[in-house]
C-alpha positions as CSV (number, residue, x, y, z in Angstrom):
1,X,0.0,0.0,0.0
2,X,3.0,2.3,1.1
3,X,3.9,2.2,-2.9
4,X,0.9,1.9,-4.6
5,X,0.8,6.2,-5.6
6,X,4.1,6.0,-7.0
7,X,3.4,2.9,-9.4
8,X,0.5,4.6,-10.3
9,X,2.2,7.8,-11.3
10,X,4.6,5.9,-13.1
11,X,2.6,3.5,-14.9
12,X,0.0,6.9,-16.0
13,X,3.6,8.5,-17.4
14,X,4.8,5.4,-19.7
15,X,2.3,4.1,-21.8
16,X,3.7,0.6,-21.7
17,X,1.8,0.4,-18.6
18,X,-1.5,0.3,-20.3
19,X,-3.6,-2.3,-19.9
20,X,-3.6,-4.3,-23.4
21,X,-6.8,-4.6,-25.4
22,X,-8.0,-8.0,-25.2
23,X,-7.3,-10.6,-28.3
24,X,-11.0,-11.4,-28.4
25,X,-12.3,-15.2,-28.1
26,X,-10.9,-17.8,-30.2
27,X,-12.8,-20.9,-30.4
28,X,-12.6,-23.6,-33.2
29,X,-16.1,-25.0,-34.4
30,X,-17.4,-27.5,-36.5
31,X,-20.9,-27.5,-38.4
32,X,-22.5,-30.2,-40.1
33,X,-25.1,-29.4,-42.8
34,X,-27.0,-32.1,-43.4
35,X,-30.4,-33.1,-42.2
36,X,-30.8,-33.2,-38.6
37,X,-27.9,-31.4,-37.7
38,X,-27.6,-27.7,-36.0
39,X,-26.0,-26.0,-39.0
40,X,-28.7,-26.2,-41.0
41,X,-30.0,-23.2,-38.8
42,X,-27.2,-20.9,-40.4
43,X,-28.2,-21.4,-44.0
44,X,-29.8,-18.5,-44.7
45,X,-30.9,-18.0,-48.5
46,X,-30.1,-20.0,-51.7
47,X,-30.0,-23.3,-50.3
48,X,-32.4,-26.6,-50.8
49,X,-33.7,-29.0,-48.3
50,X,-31.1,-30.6,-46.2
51,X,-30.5,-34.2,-47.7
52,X,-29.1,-37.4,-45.5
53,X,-25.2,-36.2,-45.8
54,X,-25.6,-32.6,-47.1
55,X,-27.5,-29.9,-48.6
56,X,-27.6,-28.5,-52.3
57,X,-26.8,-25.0,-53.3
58,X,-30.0,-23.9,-54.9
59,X,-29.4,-20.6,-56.9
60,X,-26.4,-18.2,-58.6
61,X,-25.9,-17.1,-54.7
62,X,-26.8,-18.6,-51.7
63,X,-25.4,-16.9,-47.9
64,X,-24.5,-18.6,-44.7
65,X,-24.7,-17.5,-41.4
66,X,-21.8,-18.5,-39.1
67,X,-21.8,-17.8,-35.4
68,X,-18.7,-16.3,-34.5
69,X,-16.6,-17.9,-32.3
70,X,-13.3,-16.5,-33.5
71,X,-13.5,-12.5,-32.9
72,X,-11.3,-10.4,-34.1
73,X,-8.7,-13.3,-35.3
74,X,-7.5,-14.4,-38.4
75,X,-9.3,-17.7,-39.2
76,X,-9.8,-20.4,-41.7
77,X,-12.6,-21.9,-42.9
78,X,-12.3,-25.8,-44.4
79,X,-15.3,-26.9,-46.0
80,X,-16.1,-30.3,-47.5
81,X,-17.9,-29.7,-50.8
82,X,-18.7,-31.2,-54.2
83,X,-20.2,-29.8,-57.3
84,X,-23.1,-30.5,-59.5
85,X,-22.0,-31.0,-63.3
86,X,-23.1,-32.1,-66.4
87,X,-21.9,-33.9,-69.4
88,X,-21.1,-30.1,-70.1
89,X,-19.4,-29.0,-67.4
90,X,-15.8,-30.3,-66.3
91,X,-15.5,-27.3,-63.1
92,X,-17.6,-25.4,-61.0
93,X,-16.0,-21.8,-60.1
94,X,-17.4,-20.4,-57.1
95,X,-16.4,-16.8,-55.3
96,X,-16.6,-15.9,-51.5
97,X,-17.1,-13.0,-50.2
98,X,-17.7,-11.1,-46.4
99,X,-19.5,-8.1,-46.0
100,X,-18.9,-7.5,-49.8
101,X,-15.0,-8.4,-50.1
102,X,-14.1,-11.1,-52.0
103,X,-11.9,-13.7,-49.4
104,X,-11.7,-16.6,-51.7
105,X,-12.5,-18.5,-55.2
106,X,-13.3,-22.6,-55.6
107,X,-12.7,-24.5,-59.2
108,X,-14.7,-27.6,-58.0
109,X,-13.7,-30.5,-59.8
110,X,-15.5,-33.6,-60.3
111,X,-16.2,-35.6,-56.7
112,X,-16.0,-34.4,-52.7
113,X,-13.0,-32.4,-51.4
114,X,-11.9,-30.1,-49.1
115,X,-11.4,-26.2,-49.9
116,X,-11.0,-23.2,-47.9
117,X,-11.3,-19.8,-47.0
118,X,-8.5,-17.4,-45.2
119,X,-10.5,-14.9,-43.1
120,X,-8.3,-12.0,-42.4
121,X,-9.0,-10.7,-38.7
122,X,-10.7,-7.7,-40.0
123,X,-13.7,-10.0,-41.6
124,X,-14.2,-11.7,-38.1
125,X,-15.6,-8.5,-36.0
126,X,-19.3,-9.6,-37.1
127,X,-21.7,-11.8,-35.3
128,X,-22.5,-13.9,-37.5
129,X,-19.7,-14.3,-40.6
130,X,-22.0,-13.6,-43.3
131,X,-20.6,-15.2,-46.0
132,X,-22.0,-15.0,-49.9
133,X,-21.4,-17.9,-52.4
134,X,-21.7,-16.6,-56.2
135,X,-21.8,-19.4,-58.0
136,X,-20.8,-19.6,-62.1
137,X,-22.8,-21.9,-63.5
138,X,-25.3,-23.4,-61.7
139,X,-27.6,-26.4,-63.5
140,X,-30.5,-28.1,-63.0
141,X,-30.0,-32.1,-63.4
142,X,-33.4,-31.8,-65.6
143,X,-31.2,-29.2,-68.2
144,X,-28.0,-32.2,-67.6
145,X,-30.4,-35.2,-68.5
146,X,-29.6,-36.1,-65.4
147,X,-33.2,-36.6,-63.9
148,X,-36.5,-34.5,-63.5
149,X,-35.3,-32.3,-60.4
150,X,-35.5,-28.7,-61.7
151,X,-33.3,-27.4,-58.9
152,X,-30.7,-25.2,-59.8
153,X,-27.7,-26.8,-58.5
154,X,-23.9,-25.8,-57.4
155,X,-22.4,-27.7,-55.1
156,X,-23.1,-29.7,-52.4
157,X,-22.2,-28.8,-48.7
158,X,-21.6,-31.4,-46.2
159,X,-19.4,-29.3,-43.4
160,X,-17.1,-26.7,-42.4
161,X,-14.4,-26.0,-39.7
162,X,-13.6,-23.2,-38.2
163,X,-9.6,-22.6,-36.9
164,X,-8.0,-19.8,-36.0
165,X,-5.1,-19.0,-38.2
C-alpha cells in the first residue's frame, strides 16, 4: 500500500503500462449441414432441403450465417464440398465473399474435397460471418439429362471447420 501512488504515477507516465486490449475469443467449431444437424440453422438464403449427408446449393448465390466464435482473429474456414456437373461442365467456379469483399475462389472439380477460406481478422468482428457464395454456372439435373429435379444446383455442402489461423 506504502507504494501503490508512486506505481500509479509511473505506470499513467509510460504508456507501456497500459492495460492491453484484449485478443478477443478464439474458439474452433465444426458445423455439419445435413439433415438433422444444427448448422442447418445458419443457411440463410439460396440453399435446398437438407438431404441425409448434405444440402444443395440452390441458386447463382446462396449466404451462410456462421456464429462467431473466433473474434477479431484471423481464421480459416475448411469446407467439404462437391459440385453438380453435367456432361457439359468439367469445373464449378465459385467466389466468396464477407461483407462484400471477395476472401476466396473454388474451381470444383469432379467428386468431394476439401477447400478453404482465409479470413483476415478484419472479416471476423461480425456476429455472424455472413458469407456470400456466387456461384458460375449453376444447373439443373433436368437441363443435364440427369433426372427431372428442376433445382438449380452448385455444389453440395456437407461441413465446415472453423480454426483460428
Amino acid at each position: 500500500m506504502k507504494f501503490g501512488p508512486v506505481i500509479l504515477m509511473a505506470c499513467l507516465a509510460v504508456t507501456a503500462c497500459s492495460p492491453k486490449k484484449p485478443a478477443g475469443v478464439c474458439a474452433p467449431a465444426s458445423h455439419n449441414f445435413w439433415k438433422g444437424q444444427a448448422g442447418v440453422g445458419f443457411l440463410t438464403s439460396g440453399w435446398s432441403e437438407p438431404e441425409p449427408e448434405f444440402v444443395w446449393s440452390n441458386a447463382a448465390k446462396t449466404t451462410l450465417s456462421l456464429p462467431n466464435s473466433i473474434h477479431g482473429h484471423a481464421a480459416t474456414l475448411t469446407f467439404v464440398v462437391a459440385p453438380f456437373l453435367t456432361s457439359a461442365d468439367q469445373v464449378q467456379d465459385v467466389k466468396v465473399s464477407v461483407g462484400g469483399k471477395e476472401v476466396s475462389s473454388w474451381r470444383l472439380a469432379p467428386a468431394a474435397q476439401t477447400v478453404t477460406v482465409n479470413l483476415p481478422d478484419s472479416a471476423t468482428n461480425d456476429d455472424p460471418i455472413v458469407l456470400e457464395f456466387s456461384i458460375a454456372n449453376p444447373r439443373s439435373p433436368k437441363d443435364g439429362g440427369v433426372s427431372t429435379d428442376d433445382r438449380l444446383l452448385g455444389f453440395y455442402l456437407k461441413s465446415v471447420k472453423v480454426d483460428c489461423a
